[in-house]
C-alpha positions in Angstrom: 0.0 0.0 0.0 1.8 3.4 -1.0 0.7 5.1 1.8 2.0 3.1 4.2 5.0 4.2 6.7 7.1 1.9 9.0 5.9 1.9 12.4 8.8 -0.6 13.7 11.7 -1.7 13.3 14.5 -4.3 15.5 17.9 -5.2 15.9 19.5 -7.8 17.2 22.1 -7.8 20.2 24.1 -10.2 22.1 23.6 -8.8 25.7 20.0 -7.3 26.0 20.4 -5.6 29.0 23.6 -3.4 27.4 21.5 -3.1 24.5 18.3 -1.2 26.9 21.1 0.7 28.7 22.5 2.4 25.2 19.1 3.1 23.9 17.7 4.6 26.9 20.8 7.5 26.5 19.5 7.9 23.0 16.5 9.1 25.2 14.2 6.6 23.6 11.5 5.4 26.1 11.5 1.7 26.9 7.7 0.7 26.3 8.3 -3.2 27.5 10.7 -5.6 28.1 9.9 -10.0 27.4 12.4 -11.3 29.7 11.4 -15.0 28.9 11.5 -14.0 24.8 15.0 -11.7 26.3 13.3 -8.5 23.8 13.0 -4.8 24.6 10.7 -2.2 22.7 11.1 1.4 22.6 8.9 4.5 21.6 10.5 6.8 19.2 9.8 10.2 19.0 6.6 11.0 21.3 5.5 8.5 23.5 2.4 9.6 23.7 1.8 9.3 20.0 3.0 6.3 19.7 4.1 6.5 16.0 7.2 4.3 15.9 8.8 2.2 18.1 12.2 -0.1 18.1 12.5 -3.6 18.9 15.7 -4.9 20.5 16.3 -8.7 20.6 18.8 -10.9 22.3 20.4 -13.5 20.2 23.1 -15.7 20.7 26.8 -14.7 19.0 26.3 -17.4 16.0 22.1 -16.0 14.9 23.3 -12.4 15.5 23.3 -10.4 12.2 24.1 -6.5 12.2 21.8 -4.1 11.0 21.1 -0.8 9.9 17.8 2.1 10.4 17.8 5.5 10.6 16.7 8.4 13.0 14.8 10.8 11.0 15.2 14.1 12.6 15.5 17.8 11.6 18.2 20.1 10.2 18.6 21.9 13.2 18.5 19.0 15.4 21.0 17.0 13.2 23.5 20.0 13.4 23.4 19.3 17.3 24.2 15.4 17.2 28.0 15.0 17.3 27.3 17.1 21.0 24.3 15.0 21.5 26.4 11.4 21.2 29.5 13.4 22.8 27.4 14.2 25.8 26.7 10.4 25.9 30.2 9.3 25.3 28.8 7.5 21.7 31.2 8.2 18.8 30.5 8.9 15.0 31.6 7.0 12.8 33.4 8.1 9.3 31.1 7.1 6.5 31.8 6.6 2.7 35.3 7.6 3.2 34.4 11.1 4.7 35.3 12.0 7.9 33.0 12.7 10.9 33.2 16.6 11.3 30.4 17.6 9.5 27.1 15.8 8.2 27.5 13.8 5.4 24.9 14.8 2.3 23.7 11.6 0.0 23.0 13.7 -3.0 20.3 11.6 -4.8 17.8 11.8 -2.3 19.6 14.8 -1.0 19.6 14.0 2.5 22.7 15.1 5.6 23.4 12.6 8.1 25.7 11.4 10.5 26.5 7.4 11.2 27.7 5.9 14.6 27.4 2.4 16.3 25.1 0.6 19.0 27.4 -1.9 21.0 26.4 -4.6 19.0 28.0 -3.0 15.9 24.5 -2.3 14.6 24.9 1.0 11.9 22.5 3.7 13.4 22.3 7.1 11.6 20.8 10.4 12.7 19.0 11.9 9.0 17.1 14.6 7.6 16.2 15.1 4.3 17.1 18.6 2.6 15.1 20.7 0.6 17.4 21.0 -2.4 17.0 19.3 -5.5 18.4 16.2 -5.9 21.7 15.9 -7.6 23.0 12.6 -7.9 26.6 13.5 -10.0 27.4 15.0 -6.4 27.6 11.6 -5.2 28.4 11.5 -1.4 30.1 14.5 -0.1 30.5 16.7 3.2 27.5 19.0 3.7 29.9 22.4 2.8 30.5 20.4 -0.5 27.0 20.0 -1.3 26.1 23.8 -0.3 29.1 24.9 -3.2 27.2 22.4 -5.4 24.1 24.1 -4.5 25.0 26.9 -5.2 27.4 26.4 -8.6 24.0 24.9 -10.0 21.6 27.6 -9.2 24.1 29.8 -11.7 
């Protein structure tokens, strides 16, 4: 159905409790824990709306399997992650070869974003999608490199 948007997600971990620990200082808000099924579930965003929500389940070293989701969040917030995740002693990661001192821009969608790791090794990424055109020569670049590309094509 096109209309249709996510409502959850999960990832596996090896240590649940580790796992509900590094969530919780992503200030998610744990909804329920199974500890006979060893799974945790967190609201994202408002808790109140109860629009998304993140499942974290315990697996064994040989089932687990990293992952990858995305935070959508906006401009202005995403300019405040890397003090966010410092705050929090949580480290960005480089991504597509770029280092981590500014948001990285995915031209085709276009969309800045930042990358960093839960303890599992699981790729989480903090994103919000720009309101430029898409581009996608620019490839991957830094989000000063995209602003110059902005600009150049607006001449």
């Amino acid at each position: 159905m096109k209309n249709a948007r996510l409502y959850e997600t999960h990832v596996q971990s090896t240590n649940l409790e580790r796992s509900i620990a590094f969530y919780k200082k992503l200030d998610l808000e744990l909804a329920y824990v199974l500890n006979d099924r060893r799974a945790a579930f967190f609201w994202i965003g408002d808790p109140s709306v109860k629009e998304f929500m993140l499942g974290a389940w315990e697996v064994n070293e040989e089932e687990f399997r990293k992952s990858h989701f995305a935070f959508h969040v906006s401009f202005e917030e995403l300019l405040q992650i890397p003090d966010f995740l410092k705050k929090r002693e949580i480290s960005l990661i480089p991504s597509f070869g770029l280092d981590t001192t500014e948001p990285v821009v995915h031209g085709w969608m276009p969309a800045a974003c930042y990358y960093f790791l839960d303890p599992d090794g699981n790729t989480l990424e903090y994103i919000s999608v720009l309101e430029d055109e898409p581009n996608q020569a620019a490839g991957v670049v830094h989000l000063s490199s995209w602003n110059k590309v902005i600009k150049k094509d607006a001449f």
